[in-house]
N, C-alpha and C positions, 0 to 999 in steps of 0.2 A: 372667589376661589383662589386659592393659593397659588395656581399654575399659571395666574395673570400678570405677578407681577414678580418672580423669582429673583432671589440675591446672585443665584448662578443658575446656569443650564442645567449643569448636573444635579445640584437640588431641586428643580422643576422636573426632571426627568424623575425623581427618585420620588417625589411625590406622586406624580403621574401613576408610574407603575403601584404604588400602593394604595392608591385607589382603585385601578384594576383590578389587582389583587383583592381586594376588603370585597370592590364589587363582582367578581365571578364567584369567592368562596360563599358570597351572602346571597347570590342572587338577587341582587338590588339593583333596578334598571337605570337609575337615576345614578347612582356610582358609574355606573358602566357608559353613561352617558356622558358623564362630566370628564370620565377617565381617555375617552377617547377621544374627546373635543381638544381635553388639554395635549394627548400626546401628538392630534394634528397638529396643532400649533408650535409644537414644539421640531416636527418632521418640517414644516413648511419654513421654519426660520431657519434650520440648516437644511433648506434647498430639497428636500428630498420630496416632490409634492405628489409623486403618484403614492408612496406611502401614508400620504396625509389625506388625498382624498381618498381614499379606503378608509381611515380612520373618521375622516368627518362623516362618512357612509355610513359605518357602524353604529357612530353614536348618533347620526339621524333615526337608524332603524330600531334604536333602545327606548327611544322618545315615544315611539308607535307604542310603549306600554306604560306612560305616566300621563296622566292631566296635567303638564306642568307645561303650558303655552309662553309664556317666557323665557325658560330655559330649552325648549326646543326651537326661538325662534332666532337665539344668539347660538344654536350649531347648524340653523340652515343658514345663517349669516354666514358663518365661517364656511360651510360649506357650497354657499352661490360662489364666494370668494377664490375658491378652490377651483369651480367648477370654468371660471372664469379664465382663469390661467391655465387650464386646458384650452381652451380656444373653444368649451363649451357653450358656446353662450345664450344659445334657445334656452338651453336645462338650468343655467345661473341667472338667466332672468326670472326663469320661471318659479326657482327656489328664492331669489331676491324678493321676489313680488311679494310672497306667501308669507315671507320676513317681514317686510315689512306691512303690512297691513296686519297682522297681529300684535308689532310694535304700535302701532298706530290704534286700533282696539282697546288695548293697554295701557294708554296716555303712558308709553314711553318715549318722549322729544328725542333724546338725545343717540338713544339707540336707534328710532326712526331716523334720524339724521343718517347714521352710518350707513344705515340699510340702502338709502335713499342715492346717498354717494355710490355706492359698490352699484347698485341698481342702474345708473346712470353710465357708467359705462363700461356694462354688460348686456343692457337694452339694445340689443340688433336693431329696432325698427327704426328708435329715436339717432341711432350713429346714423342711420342710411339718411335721413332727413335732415340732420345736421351739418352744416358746415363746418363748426370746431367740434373738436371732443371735449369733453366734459372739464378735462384737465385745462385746453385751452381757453375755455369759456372761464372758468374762473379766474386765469390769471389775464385774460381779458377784460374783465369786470374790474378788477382791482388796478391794473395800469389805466384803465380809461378813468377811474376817480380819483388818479392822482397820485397816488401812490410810486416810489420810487421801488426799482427792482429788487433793492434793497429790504425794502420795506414787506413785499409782494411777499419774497422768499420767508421773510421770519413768519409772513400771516400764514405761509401755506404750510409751512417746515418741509420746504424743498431747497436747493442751492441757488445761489443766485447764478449759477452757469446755466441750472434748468430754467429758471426763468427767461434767459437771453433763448435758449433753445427753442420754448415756446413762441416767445416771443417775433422768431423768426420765420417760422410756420406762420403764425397768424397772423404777418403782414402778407407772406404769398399768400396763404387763402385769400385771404379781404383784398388781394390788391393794391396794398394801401402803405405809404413809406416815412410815415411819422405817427405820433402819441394824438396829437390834436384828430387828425384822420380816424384813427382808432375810435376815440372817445365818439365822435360823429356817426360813425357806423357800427358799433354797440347798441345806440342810441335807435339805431333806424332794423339792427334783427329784434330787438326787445320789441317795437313795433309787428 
């Protein structure tokens, strides 16, 4: 869809509404659905996200009139996503789940992947049971194999300041005050 990858905001914005538009004058659910997914997307990158989860709401509830199990499991994505940055996160797992396992149905990997991520830490049970979160799990995985913070930041496309920040969290967790230490006790939660 066109609203994914826009040369500007305002031409995503201008497409958006004319999908709306096409989709309420035609009464095509599938318009109405994609029209809304895009204009979340487009409220949650400038910040505006209670207007966005309304909109990812909408185009969830347009879905409820297509057989199109694909396209409605990339707006419960966008909307677990949503629902998560509410501090929702019983309702963003539970729309996470249903994402993913229809990716997964699907033999879509790569979409399963994203789901999977968003899924992991908006999983209430799995944060309670864990000692890192999701975010520090990985860049634990990747400083324990070696990898320079450097290196960590370009795999993850985060800063190499967030890395040092993670970083610093998950020696208090672990208790533990070098990379070697690290590497060792990775080694023994994977167990």
């Amino acid at each position: 869809m066109a609203c994914e990858s826009p040369s500007s905001t305002s031409e995503a914005d201008s497409l958006a509404s004319t999908v709306q538009r096409n989709g309420e004058r035609l009464d095509r659910p599938w318009l109405l659905a994609v029209g809304a997914r895009c204009r979340s997307m487009l409220l949650a990158a400038d910040g505006d996200l209670d207007a966005a989860l309304r909109f990812a709401e909408s185009a969830t509830a347009q879905h409820d009139r297509l057989p199109m199990p694909f396209s409605r499991a990339r707006t419960q994505l966008r909307l677990g996503q949503l629902q998560r940055r509410h501090r929702r996160r019983d309702a963003a797992a539970a729309t996470l789940r249903e994402a993913l396992a229809t990716f997964e149905r699907l033999d879509a990997p790569l979409w399963a992947a994203r789901a999977r991520t968003s899924l992991e830490r908006a999983d209430v049970q799995s944060a309670r049971t864990s000692l890192l979160t999701a975010s520090e799990r990985r860049v634990a995985e990747l400083v324990a194999s070696g990898m320079t913070n450097r290196d960590v930041a370009g795999a993850l496309f985060i800063s190499v300041k967030t890395v040092e920040v993670n970083l610093t969290r998950i020696y208090r967790k672990l208790n533990i005050r070098s990379r070697a230490e690290l590497g060792r006790r990775i080694d023994r939660l994977d167990a």
